[in-house]
C-alpha positions as CSV (number, residue, x, y, z in Angstrom):
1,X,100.8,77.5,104.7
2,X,98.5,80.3,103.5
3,X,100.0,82.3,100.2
4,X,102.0,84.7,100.5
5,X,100.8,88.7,99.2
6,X,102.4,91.6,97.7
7,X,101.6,94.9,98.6
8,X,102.2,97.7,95.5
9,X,101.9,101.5,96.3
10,X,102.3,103.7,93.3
11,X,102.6,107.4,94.4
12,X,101.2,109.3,91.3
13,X,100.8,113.2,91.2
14,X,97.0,112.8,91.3
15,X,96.5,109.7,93.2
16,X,98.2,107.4,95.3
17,X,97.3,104.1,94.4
18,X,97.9,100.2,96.0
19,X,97.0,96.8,95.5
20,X,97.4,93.7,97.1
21,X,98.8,90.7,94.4
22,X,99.1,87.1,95.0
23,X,101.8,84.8,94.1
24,X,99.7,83.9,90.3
25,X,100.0,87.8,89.7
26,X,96.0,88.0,90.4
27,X,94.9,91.8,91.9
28,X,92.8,90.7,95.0
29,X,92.0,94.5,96.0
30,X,92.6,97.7,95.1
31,X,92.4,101.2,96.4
32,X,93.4,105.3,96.1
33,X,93.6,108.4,97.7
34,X,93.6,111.9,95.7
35,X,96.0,114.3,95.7
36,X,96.1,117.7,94.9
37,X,99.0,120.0,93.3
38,X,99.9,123.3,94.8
39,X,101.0,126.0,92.1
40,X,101.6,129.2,94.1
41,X,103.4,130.6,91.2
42,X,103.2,130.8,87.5
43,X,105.1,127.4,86.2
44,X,105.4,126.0,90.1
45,X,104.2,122.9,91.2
46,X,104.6,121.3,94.6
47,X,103.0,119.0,97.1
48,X,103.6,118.4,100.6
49,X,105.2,114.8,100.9
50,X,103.4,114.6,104.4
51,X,100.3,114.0,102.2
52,X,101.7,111.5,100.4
53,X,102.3,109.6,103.7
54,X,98.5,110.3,104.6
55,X,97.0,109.3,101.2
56,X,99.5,105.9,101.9
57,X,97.6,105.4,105.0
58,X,94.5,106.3,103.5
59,X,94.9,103.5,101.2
60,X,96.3,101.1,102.5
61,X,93.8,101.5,105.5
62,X,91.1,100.6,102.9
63,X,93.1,97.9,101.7
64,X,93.0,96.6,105.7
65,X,89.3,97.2,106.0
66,X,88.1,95.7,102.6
67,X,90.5,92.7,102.4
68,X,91.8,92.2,105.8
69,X,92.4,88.1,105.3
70,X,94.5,89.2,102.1
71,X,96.0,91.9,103.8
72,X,97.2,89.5,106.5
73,X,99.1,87.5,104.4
74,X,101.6,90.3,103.1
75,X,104.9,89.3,102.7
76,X,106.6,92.3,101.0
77,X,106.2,95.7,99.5
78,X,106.7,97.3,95.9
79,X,107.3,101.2,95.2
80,X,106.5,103.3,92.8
81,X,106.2,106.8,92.2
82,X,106.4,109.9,89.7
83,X,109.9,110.9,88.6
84,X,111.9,113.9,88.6
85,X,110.8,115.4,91.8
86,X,112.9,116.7,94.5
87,X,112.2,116.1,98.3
88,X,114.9,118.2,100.5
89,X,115.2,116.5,103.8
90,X,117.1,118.1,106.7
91,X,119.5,116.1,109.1
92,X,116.6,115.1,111.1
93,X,114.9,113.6,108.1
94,X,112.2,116.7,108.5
95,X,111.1,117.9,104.9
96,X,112.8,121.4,104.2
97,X,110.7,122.5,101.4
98,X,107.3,121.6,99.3
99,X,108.5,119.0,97.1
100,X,109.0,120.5,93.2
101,X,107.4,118.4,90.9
102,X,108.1,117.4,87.8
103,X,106.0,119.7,86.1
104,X,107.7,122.5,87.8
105,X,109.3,124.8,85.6
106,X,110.7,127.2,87.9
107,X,114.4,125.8,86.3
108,X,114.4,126.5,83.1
109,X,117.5,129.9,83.2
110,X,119.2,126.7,85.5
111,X,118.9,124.1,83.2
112,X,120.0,126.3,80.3
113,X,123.2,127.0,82.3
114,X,123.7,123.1,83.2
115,X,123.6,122.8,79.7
116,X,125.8,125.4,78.2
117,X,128.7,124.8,81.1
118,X,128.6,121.5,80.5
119,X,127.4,120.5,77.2
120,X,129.3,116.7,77.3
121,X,127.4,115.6,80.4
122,X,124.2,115.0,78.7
123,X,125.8,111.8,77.2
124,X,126.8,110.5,80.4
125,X,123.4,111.2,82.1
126,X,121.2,110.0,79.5
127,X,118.9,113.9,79.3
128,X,119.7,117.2,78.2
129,X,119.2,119.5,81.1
130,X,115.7,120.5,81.6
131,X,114.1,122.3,83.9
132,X,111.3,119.4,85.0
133,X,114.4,117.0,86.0
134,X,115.8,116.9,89.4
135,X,119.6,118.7,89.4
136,X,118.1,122.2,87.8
137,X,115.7,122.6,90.6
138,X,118.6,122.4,93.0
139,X,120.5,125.3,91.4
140,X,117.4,127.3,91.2
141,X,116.9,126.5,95.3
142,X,120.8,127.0,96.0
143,X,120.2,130.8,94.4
144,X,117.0,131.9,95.5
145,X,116.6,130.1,98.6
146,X,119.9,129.6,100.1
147,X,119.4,129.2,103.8
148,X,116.9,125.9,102.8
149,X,120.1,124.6,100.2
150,X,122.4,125.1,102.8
151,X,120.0,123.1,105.2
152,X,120.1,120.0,102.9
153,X,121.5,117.0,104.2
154,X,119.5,114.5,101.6
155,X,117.6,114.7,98.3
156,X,115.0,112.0,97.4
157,X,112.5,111.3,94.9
158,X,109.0,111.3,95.9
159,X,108.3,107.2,96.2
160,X,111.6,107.0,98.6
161,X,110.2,109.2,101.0
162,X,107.2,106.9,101.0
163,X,110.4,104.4,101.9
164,X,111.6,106.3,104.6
165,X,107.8,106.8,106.7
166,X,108.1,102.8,105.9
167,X,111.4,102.3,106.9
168,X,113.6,105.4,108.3
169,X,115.9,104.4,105.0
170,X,117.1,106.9,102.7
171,X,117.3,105.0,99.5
172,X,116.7,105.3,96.1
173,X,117.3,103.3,93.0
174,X,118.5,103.5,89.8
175,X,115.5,103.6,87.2
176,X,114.6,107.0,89.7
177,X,118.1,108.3,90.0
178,X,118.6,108.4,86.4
179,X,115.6,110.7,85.9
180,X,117.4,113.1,88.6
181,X,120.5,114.4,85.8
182,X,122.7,113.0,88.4
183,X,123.1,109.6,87.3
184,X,125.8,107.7,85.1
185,X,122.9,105.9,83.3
186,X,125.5,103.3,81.2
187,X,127.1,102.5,84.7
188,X,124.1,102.6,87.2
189,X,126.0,105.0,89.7
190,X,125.8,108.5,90.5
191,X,127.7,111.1,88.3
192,X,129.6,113.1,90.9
193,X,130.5,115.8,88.6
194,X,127.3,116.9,87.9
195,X,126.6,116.7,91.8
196,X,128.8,118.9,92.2
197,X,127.6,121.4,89.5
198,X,124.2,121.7,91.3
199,X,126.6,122.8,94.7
200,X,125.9,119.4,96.3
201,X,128.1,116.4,97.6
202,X,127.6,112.7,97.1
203,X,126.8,112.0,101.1
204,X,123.4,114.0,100.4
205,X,122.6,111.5,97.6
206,X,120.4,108.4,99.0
207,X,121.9,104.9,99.0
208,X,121.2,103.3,95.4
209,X,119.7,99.6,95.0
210,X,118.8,97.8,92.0
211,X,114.4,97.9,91.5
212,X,114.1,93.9,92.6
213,X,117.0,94.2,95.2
214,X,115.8,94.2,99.0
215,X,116.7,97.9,99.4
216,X,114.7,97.9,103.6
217,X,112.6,96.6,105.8
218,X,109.2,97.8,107.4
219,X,110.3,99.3,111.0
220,X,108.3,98.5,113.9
221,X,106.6,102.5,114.1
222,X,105.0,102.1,110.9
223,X,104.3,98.1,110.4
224,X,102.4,99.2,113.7
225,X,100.6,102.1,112.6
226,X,99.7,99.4,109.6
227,X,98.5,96.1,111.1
228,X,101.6,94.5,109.6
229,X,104.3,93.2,110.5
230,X,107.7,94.7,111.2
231,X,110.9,93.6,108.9
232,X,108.8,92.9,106.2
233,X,111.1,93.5,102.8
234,X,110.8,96.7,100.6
235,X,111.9,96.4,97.2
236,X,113.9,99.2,95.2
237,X,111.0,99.7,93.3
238,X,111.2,102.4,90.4
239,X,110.1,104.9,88.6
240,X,106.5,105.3,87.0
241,X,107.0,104.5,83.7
242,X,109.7,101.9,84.2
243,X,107.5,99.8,86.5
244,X,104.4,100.0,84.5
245,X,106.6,98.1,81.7
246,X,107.4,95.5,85.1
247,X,103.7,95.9,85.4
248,X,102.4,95.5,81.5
249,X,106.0,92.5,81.0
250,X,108.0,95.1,78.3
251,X,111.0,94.0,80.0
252,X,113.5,92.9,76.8
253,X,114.9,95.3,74.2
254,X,112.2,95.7,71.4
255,X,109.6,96.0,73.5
256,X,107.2,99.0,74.1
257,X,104.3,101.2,74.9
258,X,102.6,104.0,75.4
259,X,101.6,106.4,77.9
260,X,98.7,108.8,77.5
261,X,98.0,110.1,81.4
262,X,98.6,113.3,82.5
263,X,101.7,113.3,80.6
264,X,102.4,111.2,77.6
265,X,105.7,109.3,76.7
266,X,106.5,106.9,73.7
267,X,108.6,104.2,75.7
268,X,111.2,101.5,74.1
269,X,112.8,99.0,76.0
270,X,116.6,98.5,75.1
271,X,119.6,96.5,76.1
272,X,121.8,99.1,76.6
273,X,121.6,103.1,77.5
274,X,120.5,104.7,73.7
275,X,119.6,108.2,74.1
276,X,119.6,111.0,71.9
277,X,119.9,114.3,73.9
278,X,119.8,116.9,71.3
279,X,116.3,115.6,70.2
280,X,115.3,115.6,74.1
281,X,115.1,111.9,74.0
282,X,115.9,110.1,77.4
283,X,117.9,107.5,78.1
284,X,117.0,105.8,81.4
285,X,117.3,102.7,83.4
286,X,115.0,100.3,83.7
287,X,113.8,98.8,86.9
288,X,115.6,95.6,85.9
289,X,119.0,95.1,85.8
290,X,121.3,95.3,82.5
291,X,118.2,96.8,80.9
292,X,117.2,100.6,80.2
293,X,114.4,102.6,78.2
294,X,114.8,105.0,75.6
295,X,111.8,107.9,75.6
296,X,110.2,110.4,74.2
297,X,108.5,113.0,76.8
298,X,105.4,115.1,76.0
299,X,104.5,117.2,78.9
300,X,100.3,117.3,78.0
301,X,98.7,114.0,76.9
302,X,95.2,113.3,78.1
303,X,95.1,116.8,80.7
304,X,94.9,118.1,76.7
305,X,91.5,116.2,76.7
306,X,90.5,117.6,79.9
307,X,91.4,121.0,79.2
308,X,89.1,121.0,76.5
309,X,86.2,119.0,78.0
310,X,86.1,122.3,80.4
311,X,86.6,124.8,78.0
312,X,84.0,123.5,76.2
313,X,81.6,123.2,79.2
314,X,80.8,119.6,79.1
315,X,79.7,117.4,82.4
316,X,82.8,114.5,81.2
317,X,85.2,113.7,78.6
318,X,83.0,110.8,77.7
319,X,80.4,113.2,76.8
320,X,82.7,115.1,74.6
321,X,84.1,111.9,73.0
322,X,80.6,110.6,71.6
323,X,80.3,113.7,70.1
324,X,83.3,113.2,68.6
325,X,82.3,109.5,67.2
326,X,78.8,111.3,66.4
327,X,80.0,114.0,64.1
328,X,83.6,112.8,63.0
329,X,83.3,109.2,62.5
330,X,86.6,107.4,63.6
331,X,86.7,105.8,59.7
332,X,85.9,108.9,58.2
333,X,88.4,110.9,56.4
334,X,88.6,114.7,58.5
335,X,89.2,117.0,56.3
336,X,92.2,119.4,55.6
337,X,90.1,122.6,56.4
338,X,89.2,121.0,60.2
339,X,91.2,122.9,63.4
340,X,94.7,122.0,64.0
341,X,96.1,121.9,68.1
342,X,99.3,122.0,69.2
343,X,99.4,120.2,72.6
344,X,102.3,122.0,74.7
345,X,99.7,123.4,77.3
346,X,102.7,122.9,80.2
347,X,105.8,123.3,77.2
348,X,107.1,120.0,75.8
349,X,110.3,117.8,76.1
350,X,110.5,115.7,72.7
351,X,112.0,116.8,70.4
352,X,111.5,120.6,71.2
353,X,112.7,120.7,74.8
354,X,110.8,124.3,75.5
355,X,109.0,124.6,78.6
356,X,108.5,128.0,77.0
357,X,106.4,126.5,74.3
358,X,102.1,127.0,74.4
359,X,99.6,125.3,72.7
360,X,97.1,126.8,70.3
361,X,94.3,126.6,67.7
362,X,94.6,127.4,64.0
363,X,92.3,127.3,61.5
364,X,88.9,127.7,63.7
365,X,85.8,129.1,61.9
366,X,82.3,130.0,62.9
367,X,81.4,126.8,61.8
368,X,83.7,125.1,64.1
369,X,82.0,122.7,67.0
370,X,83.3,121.2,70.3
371,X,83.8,117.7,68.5
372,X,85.8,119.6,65.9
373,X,88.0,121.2,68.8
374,X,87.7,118.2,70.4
375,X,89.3,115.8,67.9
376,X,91.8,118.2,66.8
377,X,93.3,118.2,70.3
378,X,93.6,114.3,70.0
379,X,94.8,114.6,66.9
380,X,98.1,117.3,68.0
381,X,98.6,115.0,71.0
382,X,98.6,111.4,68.3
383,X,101.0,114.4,66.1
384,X,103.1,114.9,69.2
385,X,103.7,111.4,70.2
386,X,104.5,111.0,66.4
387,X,107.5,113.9,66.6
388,X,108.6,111.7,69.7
389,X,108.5,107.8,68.0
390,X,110.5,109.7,65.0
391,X,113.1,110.8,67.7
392,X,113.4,107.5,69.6
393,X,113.9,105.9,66.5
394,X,116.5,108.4,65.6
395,X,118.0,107.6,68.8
396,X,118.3,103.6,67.5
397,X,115.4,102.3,69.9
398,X,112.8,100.0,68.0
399,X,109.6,100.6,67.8
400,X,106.7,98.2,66.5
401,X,103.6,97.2,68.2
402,X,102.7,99.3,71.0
403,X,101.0,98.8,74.3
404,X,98.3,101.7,75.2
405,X,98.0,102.6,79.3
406,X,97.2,105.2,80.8
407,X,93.6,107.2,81.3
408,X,93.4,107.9,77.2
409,X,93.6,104.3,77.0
410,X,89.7,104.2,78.0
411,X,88.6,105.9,74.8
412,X,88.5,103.1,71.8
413,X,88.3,106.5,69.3
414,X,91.4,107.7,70.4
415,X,93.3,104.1,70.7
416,X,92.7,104.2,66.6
417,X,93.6,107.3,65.9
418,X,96.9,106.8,67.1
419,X,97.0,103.3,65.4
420,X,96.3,106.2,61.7
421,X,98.7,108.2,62.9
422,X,101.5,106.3,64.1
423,X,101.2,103.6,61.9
424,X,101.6,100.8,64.1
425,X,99.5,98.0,65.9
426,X,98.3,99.5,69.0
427,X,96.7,97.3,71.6
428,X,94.9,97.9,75.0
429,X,95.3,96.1,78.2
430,X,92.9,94.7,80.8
431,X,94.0,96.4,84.3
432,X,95.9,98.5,82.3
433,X,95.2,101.9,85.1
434,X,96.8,99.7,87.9
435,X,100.6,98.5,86.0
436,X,102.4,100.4,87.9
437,X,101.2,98.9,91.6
438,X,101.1,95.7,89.8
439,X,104.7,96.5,88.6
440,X,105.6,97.5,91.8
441,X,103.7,94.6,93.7
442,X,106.2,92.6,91.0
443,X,109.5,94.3,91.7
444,X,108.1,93.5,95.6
445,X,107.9,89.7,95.0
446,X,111.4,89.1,93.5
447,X,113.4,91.1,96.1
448,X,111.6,88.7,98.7
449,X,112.9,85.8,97.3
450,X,110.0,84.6,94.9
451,X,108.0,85.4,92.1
452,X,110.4,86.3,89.4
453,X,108.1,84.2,87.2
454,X,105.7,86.9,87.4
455,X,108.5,89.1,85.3
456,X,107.8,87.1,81.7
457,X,103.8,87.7,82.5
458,X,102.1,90.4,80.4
459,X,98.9,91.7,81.3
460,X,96.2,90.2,78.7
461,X,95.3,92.1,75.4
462,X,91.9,94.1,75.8
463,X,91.5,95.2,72.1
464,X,93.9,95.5,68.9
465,X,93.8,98.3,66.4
466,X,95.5,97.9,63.1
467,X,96.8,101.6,61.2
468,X,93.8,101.8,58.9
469,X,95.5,102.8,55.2
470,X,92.6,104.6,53.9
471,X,93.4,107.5,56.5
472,X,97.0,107.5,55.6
473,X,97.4,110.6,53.1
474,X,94.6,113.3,55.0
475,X,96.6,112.6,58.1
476,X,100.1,112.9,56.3
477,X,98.8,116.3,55.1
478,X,97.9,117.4,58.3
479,X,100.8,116.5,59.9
480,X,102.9,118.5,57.6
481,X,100.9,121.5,58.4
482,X,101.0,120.6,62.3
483,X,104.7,120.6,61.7
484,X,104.4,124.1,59.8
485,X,102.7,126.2,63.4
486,X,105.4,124.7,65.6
487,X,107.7,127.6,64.4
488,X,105.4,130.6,65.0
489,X,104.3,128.6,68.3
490,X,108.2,128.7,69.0
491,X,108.6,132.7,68.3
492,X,105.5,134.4,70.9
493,X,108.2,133.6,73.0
494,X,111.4,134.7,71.7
């Protein structure tokens, strides 16, 4: 009997990735499709989910063509996609709307009323309001678009439309759900109250599954359109970041990592919901059951990088970065005098929760160079995840060695500098870019009826870095004067 395969599709904001894993937890093939964000407005951002569907067949049509033995032999499918979005679906399952991303601030005079009408719900639903999370953008539609509210018959997150093109199922699961603000995070179940604040009902909520439940199975239209065949099983999947950890094995309280992609998150694993909303720390589920995460949320991790790689009119961020190692030598004390960045280029979550909030130099000179500029915005994001690992901790999570994934993950000066400022063992991951397929791929295995030994496997250490203590008391100082802009940052908009 030939072995089975597991196909995992992680829909991300800038790609849609999959992979095809076999039953050791071995990638066989690989392949993505780009995306792009709409922005039509100041602080929108959409996409169409119809090109979510086509970058799926993009890559899985790939996957086909460059491994079409492998591809034969699937036997299930994995999801998973980025959180907090909202897809508005009409009673013909037609899309209503652009989907409102994450990113999308469009909420924020919503969220702040979610939060001052109903200041005890943020315990129960793990988050303070915010206008990135799900429920606000559904107030902000019901006001200023109320013939497409009152059209609603469903509300899914961006992977479970994925789902329903595979399967004509409107389902969801929990690790999602609890990024939505409607979800009873301790219990697993939606929060009907605070569906009904956001002038919905609980029959336009999607089914809920566990992440390694069977949650569908492929229909005939699509397993078609694939070159697979139909009723094959469709696990719950998850969320991003929860099935990365799947993906990377943080599965047990104790464990955790780090995210520095678009976004950036400081992620502990814990064995029961531990949240601290007034900090803006998040309580969610995990893609595995009796388990959740506690994080810290920065809105700008390595886009930061990016940004400045432009600005500064470089071909690549690799370019930039060995300018950096060049001229600032990772085991060199920077001094006081060098630029300080503060990293909320799209506002911030933890501990600040501003969407409001911008980012900024201080302390440039005409001596100042693009590596200077270049390691100071490193630097405010490593300060930023620091403001976050002090508020999960707060929050009763533990934090200690940290896994690094993500695109930052690629840059060995970076990896270090975090070790300096965090103080803590950060290591790197082989295959790192593709946990959550892999997760997903996972989560696919187990609601088939196999693989759950593939849970307890981490992905192999790449490279370790170790806090080094000689940088301990420049970066302290710096820090404390990082800490000092945040309230001047805070008052350009007041």
């Amino acid at each position: 009997m030939s072995s089975p395969v597991s196909l995992g599709i992680d829909l991300g904001t800038s790609e849609l990735k999959a992979i095809l894993l076999d039953e050791r937890g071995g990638v066989l093939a690989h392949a993505g499709a780009r995306l792009t964000v709409s922005r039509r407005h100041s602080g929108w951002s959409e996409q169409n989910p119809e090109d979510w569907w086509q970058a799926c067949l993009r890559a899985l049509d790939q996957l086909r063509l460059d491994q079409p033995e492998a591809f034969s032999r699937v036997v299930c499918i994995g999801l998973s996609g980025q959180m907090h979005g909202a897809v508005l679906l009409g009673n013909d399952d037609r899309v209503l709307y652009p989907a409102i991303l994450w990113d999308d601030s469009r909420a924020i005079a919503q969220a702040e009323t979610l939060g001052r009408d109903y200041p005890g719900f943020a315990e129960i639903t793990g988050s303070l309001p915010m206008a990135g999370l799900t429920a606000p953008k559904l107030l902000w539609l019901q006001q200023h678009e109320p013939q497409i509210f009152s059209a609603i018959d469903c509300v899914l997150s961006p992977k479970d439309y994925l789902r329903l093109r595979l399967s004509g199922e409107r389902i969801s699961e929990v690790s999602d759900a609890a990024g939505t603000l409607w979800l009873d995070v301790a219990n697993r179940g939606w929060f009907e109250p605070m569906v009904r604040a956001t002038g919905l009902r609980l029959s336009q909520m999607p089914t809920l599954v566990e992440g390694a439940a069977a949650s569908a199975y492929l229909c005939h239209t699509a397993a078609t359109r694939l070159g697979l065949p139909p009723g094959l099983v469709i696990a719950g999947g998850g969320g991003d970041n929860p099935v990365a950890a799947v993906g990377i094995g943080a599965i047990n309280a104790g464990d955790g990592f780090i995210t520095l992609g678009t976004s950036a998150a400081i992620v502990a694993i814990t064995d029961h919901a531990a949240g601290n909303p007034a900090n803006a720390v998040h309580s969610f589920c995990h893609a595995l059951p009796n388990r959740w995460y506690t994080m810290g949320a920065m809105l700008a991790g390595a886009s930061c990088l990016r940004w400045v790689t432009r600005l500064t009119g470089f071909t690549d961020e690799q370019a930039l970065l060995d300018q950096v190692q060049a001229t600032l030598p990772i085991e060199r004390t920077v001094p006081l005098s060098n630029p300080l960045f503060l990293p909320y280029l799209a506002g911030e979550r933890t501990p600040h929760n501003d969407p409001l909030l911008r980012g900024g130099f201080m302390n440039l000179g005409h001596d100042c160079t693009p590596a200077m500029l270049a390691y100071a915005v490193m630097e405010g994001v490593g300060f930023g995840l620091l403001d976050a690992l002090q508020a999960v901790q707060y929050a009763g999570a533990t934090v200690q060695a940290c896994a690094l994934v993500g695109g930052g993950a690629r840059s060995e000066y970076w990896a270090q500098l975090l070790a300096n400022i965090l103080e803590r063992e950060i290591y790197t991951l082989q295959g790192s870019e593709l946990s959550a397929c892999i997760g997903a791929a996972k989560l696919g295995f187990v609601a088939s009826g196999q693989g759950a030994h593939l849970l307890q496997a981490g992905m192999p250490a790449k490279k370790r870095y170790l806090p080094d203590p000689s940088q301990r008391a420049a970066l302290h100082a710096r820090y404390r004067k990082f800490q000092g802009l945040i309230s001047a940052a805070k008052a350009l908009h007041d």
